[in-house]
N, C-alpha and C positions, 0 to 999 in steps of 0.2 A: 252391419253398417249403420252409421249414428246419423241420421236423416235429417235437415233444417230443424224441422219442429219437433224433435224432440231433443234435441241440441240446445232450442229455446226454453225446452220446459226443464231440462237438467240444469240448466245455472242458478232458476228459483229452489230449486228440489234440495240440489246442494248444500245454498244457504240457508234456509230451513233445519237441515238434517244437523249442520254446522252450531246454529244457534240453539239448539235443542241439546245437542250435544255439551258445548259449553255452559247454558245454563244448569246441567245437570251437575256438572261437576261444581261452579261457582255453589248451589245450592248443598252440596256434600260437602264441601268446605266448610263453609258456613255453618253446616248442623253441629259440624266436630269442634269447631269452632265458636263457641259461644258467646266470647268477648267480645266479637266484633259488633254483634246489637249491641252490648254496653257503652260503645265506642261511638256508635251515630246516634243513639240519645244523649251525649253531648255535648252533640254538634248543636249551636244556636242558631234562632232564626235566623239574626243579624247577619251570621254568619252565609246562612242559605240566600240571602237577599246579597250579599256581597256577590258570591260566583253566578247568580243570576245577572246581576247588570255588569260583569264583568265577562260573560257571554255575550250580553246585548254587544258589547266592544266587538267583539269578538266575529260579531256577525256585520259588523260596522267595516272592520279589518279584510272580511272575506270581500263585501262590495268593493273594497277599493282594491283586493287583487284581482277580482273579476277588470275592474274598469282600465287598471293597466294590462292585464291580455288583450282585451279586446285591441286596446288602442295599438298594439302590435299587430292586429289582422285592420286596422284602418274600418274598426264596427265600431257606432257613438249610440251611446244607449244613453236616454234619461234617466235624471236620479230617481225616479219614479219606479222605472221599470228597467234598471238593473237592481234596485233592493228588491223590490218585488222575484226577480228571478234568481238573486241570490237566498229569499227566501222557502222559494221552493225547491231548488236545487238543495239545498240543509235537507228539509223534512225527505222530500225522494232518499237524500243519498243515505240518511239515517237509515230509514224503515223500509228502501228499496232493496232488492238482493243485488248483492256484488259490490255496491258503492257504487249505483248505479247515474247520481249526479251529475259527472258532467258527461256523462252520454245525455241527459237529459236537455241540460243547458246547450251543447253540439249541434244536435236536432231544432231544438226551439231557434236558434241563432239563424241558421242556414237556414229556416223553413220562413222566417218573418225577416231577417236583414241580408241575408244573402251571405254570408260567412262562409268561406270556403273551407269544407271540413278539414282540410291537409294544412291550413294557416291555421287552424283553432288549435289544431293537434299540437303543432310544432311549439304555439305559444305557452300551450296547456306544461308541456316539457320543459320548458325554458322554468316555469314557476316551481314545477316541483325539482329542476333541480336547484333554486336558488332554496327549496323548503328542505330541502336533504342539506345541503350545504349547510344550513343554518343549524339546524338538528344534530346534526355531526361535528360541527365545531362545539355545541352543547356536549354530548355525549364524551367526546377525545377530551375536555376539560379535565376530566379526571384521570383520566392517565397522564397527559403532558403539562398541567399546569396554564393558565388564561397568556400566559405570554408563548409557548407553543401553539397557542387557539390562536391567538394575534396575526404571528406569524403562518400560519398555514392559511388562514384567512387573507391576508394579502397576497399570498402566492396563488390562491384560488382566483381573486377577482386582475392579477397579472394573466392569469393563464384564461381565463374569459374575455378577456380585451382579445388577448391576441386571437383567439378562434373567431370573434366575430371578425376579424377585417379577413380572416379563410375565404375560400369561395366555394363553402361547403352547399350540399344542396339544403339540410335546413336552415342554413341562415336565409338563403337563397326565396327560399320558402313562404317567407313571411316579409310581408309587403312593410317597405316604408321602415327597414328596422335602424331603430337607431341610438345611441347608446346613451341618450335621456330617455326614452321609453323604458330601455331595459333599466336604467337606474331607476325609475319612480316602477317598477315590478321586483327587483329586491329589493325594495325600501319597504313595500308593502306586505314581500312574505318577510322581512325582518317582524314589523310589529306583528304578525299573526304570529309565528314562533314564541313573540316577549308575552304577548297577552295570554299565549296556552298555559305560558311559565307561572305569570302570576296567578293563573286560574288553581294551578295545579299547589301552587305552593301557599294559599290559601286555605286548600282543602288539606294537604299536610300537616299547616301550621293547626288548624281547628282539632287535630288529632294528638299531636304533638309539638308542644311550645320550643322543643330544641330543634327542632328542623332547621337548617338555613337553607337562605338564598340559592348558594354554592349548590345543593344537595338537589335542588329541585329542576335545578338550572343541567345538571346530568340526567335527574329522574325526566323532563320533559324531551331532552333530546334521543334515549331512550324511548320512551313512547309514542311520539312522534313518527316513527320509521313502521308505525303500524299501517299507518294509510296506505302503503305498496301493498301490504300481501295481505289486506283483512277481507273476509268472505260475510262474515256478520254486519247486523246494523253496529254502526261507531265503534266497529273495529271489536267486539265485545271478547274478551278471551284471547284475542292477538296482542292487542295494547297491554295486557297483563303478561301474555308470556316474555314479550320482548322488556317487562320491568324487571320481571323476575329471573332472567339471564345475566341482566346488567347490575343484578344486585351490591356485586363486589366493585362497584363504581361507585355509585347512590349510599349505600349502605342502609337503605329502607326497609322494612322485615316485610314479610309475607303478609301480615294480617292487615298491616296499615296499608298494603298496597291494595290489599283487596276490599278495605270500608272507603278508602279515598276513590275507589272506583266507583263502588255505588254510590258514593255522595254525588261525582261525576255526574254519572248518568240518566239519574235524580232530576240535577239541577236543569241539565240538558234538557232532555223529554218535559219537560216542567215547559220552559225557552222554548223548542219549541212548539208544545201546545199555545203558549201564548201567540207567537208567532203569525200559528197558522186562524191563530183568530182575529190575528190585523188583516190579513190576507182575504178573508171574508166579508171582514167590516168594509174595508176599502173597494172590494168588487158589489157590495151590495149596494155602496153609495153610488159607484159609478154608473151600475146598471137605472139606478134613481135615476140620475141625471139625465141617462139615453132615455128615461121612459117621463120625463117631466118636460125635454123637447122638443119629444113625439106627438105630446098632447096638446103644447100650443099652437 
């Protein structure tokens, strides 16, 4: 019988055992593989300094779909301190086991604004399915053509209209719903879907000059659909297997999938290590301030 606390200690154990596992093979790749060092020396700095502040968006994009959830559970958080908690919910959900983020964000929420876990849930769902939605019209691009993408797309946000005026119980669920909320919550997982793309096809184009647009705009909604089922920090080994399924979509080889990864994940942990040093600076000035007056 699988007891609470050992229940708790199996989801880290897992992911561990998970990421150890995948870097074992990333790393055997790699050995057989030799080009692919020849491949990310050269990559340019300029280049590295691109998908850096094209992250920083990135993390710009997540506070604004944080700040349309909330506004669906009727929680107002300052600009101060929803960057701030989109900035630590990144670093947890990276480096925590499971994708542990917005368990993080759930708990902080309810425990300082009062957020009803079952309204946070519900809204949490609403986003990723507008971020599936979005990723999926990406990915079907290449079997049906952008005017099949068009068209399924309009029959998607037809068939969303009509489910919210349902009297289902999660619409039911979430206070105050209403359909300028939900539109400014896919508007803001639209731009996080575009800003992955251009991340992603940045780090293509630095590898390969024939890349397009079209090719990356598959390759991201293909990857994309790794935040459901990844067990790793940033999905490390899921995001790859689900490129290299979809390969006869993308048309992107093995090896460029596998240096535009580590460029990825590079730039990221790079992002943010910076990050979590704004994070510092900012609570170190503020604790200044508590302690400058205490003294007066």
């Amino acid at each position: 019988m699988i007891t609470p606390r050992l229940k708790k200690l199996l989801k880290p154990a897992v992911a561990i055992i998970v990421l150890v596992a995948t870097i074992a093979v990333f790393a055997s790749y790699i050995t057989k593989h030799p080009e692919i060092w020849h491949q990310l020396r050269q990559v340019k700095l300029t280049t590295m300094l691109l998908i850096l502040a094209l992250y920083g968006v990135f993390i710009v994009t997540l506070a604004g779909v944080q700040l349309a959830t909330l506004a669906l559970c009727n929680t107002k958080l300052s600009r101060k301190e929803n960057f701030l908690l989109t900035i630590y919910s990144s670093i947890i959900n990276f480096f925590g086991p499971l994708q542990s983020g917005p368990g993080f964000r759930a708990v902080y929420l309810k425990q300082k604004h009062g957020t009803k876990l079952k309204n946070y849930t519900y809204a949490s769902l609403l986003y990723y399915f507008f971020f599936a939605l979005f990723s999926g019209l990406l990915l079907l691009s290449g079997l049906i053509g952008w005017w099949g993408v068009l068209a399924l797309f309009s029959l998607a946000i037809l068939c969303l209209l009509l489910v919210l005026r349902l009297p289902f119980a999660i619409i039911k669920a979430i206070n105050s719903l209403n359909l300028h909320q939900v539109g400014w919550l896919a508007v803001a997982s639209a731009a996080q879907v575009m800003i992955i793309s251009l991340i992603y096809f940045t780090e293509l184009r630095s590898l390969n000059h024939h890349i397009t647009f079209g090719q990356t705009l598959i390759y991201s909604g293909a990857a994309n659909f790794a935040i459901f089922v990844s067990l790793t920090p940033g999905a490390i080994g899921f995001r790859e297997s689900f490129l290299l399924f979809s390969r006869h979509l993308h048309h992107i080889g093995a090896g460029m999938i596998a240096t535009a990864s580590l460029i990825d994940r590079a730039a990221y942990i790079i992002l943010l290590g910076i990050l979590f040093v704004i994070v510092l600076f900012v609570h170190a000035k503020d604790f200044l301030k508590v302690k400058k007056t205490a003294t007066e």
